[in-house]
N, C-alpha and C positions, 0 to 999 in steps of 0.2 A: 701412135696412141693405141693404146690394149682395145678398146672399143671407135670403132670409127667405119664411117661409110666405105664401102669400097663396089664400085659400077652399080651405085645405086641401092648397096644390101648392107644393112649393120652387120657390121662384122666383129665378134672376139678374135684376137688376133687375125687369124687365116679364117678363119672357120663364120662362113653365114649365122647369125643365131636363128636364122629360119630355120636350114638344118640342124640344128641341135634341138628347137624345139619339134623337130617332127620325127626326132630319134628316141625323144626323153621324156617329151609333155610337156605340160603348163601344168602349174606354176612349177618356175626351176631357175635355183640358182644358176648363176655360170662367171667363174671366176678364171683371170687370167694368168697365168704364171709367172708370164713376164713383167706383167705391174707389180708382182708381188717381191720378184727381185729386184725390181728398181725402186721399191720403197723403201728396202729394206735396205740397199746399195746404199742411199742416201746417208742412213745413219751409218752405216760402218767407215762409209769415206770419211762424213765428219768427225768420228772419234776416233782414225787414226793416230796409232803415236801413242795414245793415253791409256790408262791403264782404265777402262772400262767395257761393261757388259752392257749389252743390249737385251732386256729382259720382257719377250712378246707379250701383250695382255691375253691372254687366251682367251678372257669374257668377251673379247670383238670377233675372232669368227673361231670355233673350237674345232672344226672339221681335222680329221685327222690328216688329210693330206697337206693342208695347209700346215699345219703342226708339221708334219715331217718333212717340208719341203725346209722349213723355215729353220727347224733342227740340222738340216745338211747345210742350212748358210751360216749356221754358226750359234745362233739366238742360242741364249737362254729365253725363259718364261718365268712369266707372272700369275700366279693363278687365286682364287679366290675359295676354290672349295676343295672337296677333298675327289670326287669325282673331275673334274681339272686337269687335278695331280693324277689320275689315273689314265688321262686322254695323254698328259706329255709323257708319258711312259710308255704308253701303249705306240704313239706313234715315233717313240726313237729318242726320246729330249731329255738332255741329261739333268738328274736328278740334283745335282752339284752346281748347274746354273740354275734354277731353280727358286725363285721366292713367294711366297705365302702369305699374301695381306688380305683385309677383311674383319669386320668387327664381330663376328660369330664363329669365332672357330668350334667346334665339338670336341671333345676329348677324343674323338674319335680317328677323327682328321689331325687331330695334334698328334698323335700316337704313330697314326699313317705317315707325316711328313717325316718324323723325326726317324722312322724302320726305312723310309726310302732314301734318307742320306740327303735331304735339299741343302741348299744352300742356307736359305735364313726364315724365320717364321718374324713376321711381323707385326710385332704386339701392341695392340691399339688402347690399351687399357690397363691397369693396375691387377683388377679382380685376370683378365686376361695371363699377365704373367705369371700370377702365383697358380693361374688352372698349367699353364707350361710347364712349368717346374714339378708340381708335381708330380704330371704325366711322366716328364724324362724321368724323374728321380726313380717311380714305378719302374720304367722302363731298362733301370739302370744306365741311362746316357745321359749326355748334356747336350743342352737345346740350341741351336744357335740363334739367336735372338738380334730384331732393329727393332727400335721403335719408330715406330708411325708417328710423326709430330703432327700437328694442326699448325698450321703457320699463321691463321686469318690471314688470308689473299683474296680479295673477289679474285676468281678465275674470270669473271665478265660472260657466262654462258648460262644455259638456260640451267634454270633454280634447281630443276631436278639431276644434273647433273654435275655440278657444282659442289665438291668435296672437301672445301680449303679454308672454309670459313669458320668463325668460332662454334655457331648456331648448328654446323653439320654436325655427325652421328661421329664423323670419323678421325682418330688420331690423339694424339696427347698435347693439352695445353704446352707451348713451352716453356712456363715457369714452372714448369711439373717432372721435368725431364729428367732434372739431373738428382732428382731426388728419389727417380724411379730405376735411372742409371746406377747410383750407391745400392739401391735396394738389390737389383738384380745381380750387383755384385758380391752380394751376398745367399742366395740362393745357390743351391747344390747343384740341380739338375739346368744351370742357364752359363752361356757363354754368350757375353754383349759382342756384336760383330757393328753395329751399327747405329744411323739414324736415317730419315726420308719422311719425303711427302708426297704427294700427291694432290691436287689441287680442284679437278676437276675435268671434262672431255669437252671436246672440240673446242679447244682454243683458238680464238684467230688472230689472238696480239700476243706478241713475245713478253711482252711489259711483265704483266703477273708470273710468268715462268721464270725469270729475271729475278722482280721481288721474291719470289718465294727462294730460289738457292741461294742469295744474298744472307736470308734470314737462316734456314740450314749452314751455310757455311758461317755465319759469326755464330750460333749455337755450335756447331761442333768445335769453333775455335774456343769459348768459354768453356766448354767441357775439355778438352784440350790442357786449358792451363787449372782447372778444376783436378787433373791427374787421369779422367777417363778420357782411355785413347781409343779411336776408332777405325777401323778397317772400313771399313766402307758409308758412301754416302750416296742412298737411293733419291734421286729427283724427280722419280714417276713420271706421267708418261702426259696424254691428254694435247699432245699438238694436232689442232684441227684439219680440216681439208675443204675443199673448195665442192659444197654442195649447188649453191644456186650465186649469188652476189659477193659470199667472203673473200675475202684476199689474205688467208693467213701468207705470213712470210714464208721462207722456200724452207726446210728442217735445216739444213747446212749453217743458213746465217742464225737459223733460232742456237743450234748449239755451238756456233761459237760464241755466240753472244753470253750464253749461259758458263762456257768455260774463261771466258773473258773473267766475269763477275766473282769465279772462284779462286783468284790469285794464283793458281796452282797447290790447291793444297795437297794433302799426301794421300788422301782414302783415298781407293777404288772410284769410282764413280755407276755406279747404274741407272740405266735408262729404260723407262717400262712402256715404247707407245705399242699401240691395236691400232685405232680407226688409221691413222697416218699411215699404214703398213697395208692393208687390206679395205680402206673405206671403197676407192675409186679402182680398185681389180675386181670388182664384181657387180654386177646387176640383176634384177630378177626380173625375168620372163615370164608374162603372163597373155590370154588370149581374152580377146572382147568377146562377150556373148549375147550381148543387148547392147543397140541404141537405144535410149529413152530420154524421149525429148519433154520437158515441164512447161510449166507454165511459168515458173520462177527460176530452174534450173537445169541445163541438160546434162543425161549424166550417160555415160558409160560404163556401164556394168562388166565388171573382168571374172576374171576366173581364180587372181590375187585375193588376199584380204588382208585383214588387219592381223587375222593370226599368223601368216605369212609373216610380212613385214610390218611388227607394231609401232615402229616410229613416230608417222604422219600421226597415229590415234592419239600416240603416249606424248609428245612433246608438241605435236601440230610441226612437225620435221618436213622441210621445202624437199623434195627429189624430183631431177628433171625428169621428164618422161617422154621417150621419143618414139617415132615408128619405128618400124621393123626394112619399111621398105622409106627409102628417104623422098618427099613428098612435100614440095614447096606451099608453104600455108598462104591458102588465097585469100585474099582480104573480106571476104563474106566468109572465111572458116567458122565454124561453132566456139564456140565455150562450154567447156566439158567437168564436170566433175568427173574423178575417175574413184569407182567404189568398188567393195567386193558384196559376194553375197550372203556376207555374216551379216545375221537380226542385230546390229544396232545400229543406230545414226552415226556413232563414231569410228565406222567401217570405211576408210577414204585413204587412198593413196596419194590423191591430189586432189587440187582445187583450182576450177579457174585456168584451165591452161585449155588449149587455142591449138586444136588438131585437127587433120582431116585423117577419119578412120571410119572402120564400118565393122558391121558384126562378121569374126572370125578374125578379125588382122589381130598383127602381134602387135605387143607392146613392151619396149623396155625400161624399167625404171633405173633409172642410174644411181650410180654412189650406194649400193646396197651390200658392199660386200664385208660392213662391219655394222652388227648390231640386226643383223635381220635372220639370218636361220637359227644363233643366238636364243634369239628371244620370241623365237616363232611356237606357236601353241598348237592343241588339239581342239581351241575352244570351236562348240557346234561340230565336233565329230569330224573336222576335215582332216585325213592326213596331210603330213606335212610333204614339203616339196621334197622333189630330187634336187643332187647338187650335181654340177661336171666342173672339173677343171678342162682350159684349155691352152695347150703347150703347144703355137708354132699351129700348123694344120693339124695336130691332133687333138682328137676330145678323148677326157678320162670320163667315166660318170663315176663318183664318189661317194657317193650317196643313195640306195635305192630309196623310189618313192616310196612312203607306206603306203599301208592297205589299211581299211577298213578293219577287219581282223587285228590288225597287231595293236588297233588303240582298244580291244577288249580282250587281248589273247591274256595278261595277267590278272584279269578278273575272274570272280566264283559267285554262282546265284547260289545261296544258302537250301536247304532242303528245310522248306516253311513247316 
């Protein structure tokens, strides 16, 4: 296991996370390399044989090392903005595996994908395609273009992140498809490559993953005998992982099951997961600095917060939290909230969990390694954490903390 006790000390691989917190600080990511190639192992063994691309989410952890390591396994990427598309460049990721989904693109970022040669821009809208087209056309190129269908799937996961339904922001009706497909094959600056969905994140039942490529594949077969042919078919990404009680299935049997359902058709096939790749290779380190005991609640106060890791705030997200030093809970142990010391009440890493700890021990929050330095903020002036990766007995630090200074080095007080 990437994280596990060893004589007593939580260990990332080889390496104590004591000593890495007394190299590096609190709070601090620390992810491991070897989960990350056995995540990734996962999918490539499954799509053996078949003619598809595995295309990373970069919104789940965008670190460039992670990106570069993941560029040396082979990945393409999935990226959502045009800053993204600068981090897979910057860290090695070829521009040609490459795709571009999101209901906001800017002219801008249209302009950028299409001068960097990606793969495909994924056009979630009508008003969308014709901003494409005329960028290329500007640009004198042709775009390469899927569309993003809506399939209506509950994905069965929490409402905010849940992308598949009619109600959501994202994708094109599919009675709208093939009428958008004739349009686009009439625009100058657009070459149709495709179609895909996406459904939603942390799925823990294969079912909706299923129903939804069933649906994609008899839509690309009607468009099919409609005369539009399709090189590729995107099935995005959103297989879950085991934070507290889930049981998603193992990824192996989710995608055969899913190449099951597609008779063999002829596209490409791409696959877009993040959390499944990076959720359970990383955790965040933080140090207690207060017991405080209630009268209705005890809590322990860290050195974490919510702008750290916003999950628990933004979704009420379960992550284990363990010690640092392994310590069998006595049956008169406490019950802890564990919070940071950001001004709001909805400042909590957990709730209700049953430790023996005291001021200054470490603590590890597990399953953090997708969706937390991501979405980690400045709010209330704290910088943000350091990262390390850890390879085997060696630590990388990948990340320096900031400082104080660097959250106002781009600011100017005006001369009043």
């Amino acid at each position: 296991m990437a994280f596990a006790y060893r004589n007593g000390a939580l260990c990332a691989e080889r390496v104590p996370l004591e000593e890495i917190a007394r190299a590096h600080g609190t709070p601090c990511y620390v992810y491991s390399r070897a989960a990350i190639q056995e995540a990734y192992a996962a999918y490539a063994e499954a799509l053996a044989g078949q003619d598809a691309l595995i295309c990373y989410s970069v919104k789940s952890n965008a670190s460039l090392a992670v990106l570069a390591l993941l560029a040396r396994l082979g990945a393409g990427f999935d990226i959502v903005s045009g800053g993204e598309l600068a981090r897979v460049l910057a860290a090695g990721g070829a521009p040609n595996k490459t795709v571009f989904s999101g209901v906001g693109k800017s002219e801008a970022e249209i302009a950028q994908a299409i001068g960097a040669g990606i793969l495909c821009l994924n056009v979630e809208s009508e008003a969308e395609l014709e901003r494409v087209s005329a960028v290329a056309a500007r640009l004198g190129r042709r775009a390469p273009i899927a569309f993003r269908v809506n399939p209506d799937v509950d994905g069965r996961t929490h409402p905010y992140i849940s992308t598949g339904l009619r109600e959501n922001k994202f994708g094109i009706a599919q009675e709208d498809v093939e009428q958008l497909c004739r349009r686009a094959g009439s625009l100058p600056g657009i070459e149709l490559l495709g179609i895909g969905c996406h459904i939603g994140s942390q799925l823990t039942e294969a079912a909706p993953l299923i129903d939804a490529a069933r649906r994609i594949a008899a839509l690309a077969e009607r468009l099919a005998r409609a005369g539009i042919r399709l090189s590729h078919i995107d099935l995005g990404g959103g297989i879950g992982i085991r934070y507290h009680d889930e049981t998603p299935p193992p990824v192996g049997q989710t995608l055969r099951a899913i190449l099951d359902c597609l008779d063999a058709r002829p596209e490409k096939l791409i696959f877009d997961p993040g959390r499944s790749i990076v959720g359970n290779a990383g955790v965040l380190l933080t140090r207690v600095e207060y017991v405080k005991p209630g009268s209705a609640k005890n809590f322990l106060v860290v050195d974490a917060a919510m702008n750290d890791l916003m999950r628990p705030s933004l979704y009420g997200a379960w992550h284990e939290v363990r010690t640092i030093l392994e310590r069998p809970v006595a049956g008169d142990a406490t019950l802890y909230d564990i919070v940071g010391p950001v001004c709001e009440s909805a400042d909590f890493l957990a709730k209700d969990r049953t430790l023996e700890a005291s001021a200054g021990d470490l603590l590890a929050i597990m399953s953090a390694g997708a969706y937390g330095m991501t979405m980690s903020s400045n709010y209330n002036s704290r910088p943000r954490a350091a990262e390390v990766i850890v390879d085997g007995a060696t630590t990388h630090r990948i990340r320096e903390r900031e400082t104080v200074e660097n959250l106002f080095a781009l600011e100017t007080v005006p001369a009043w």
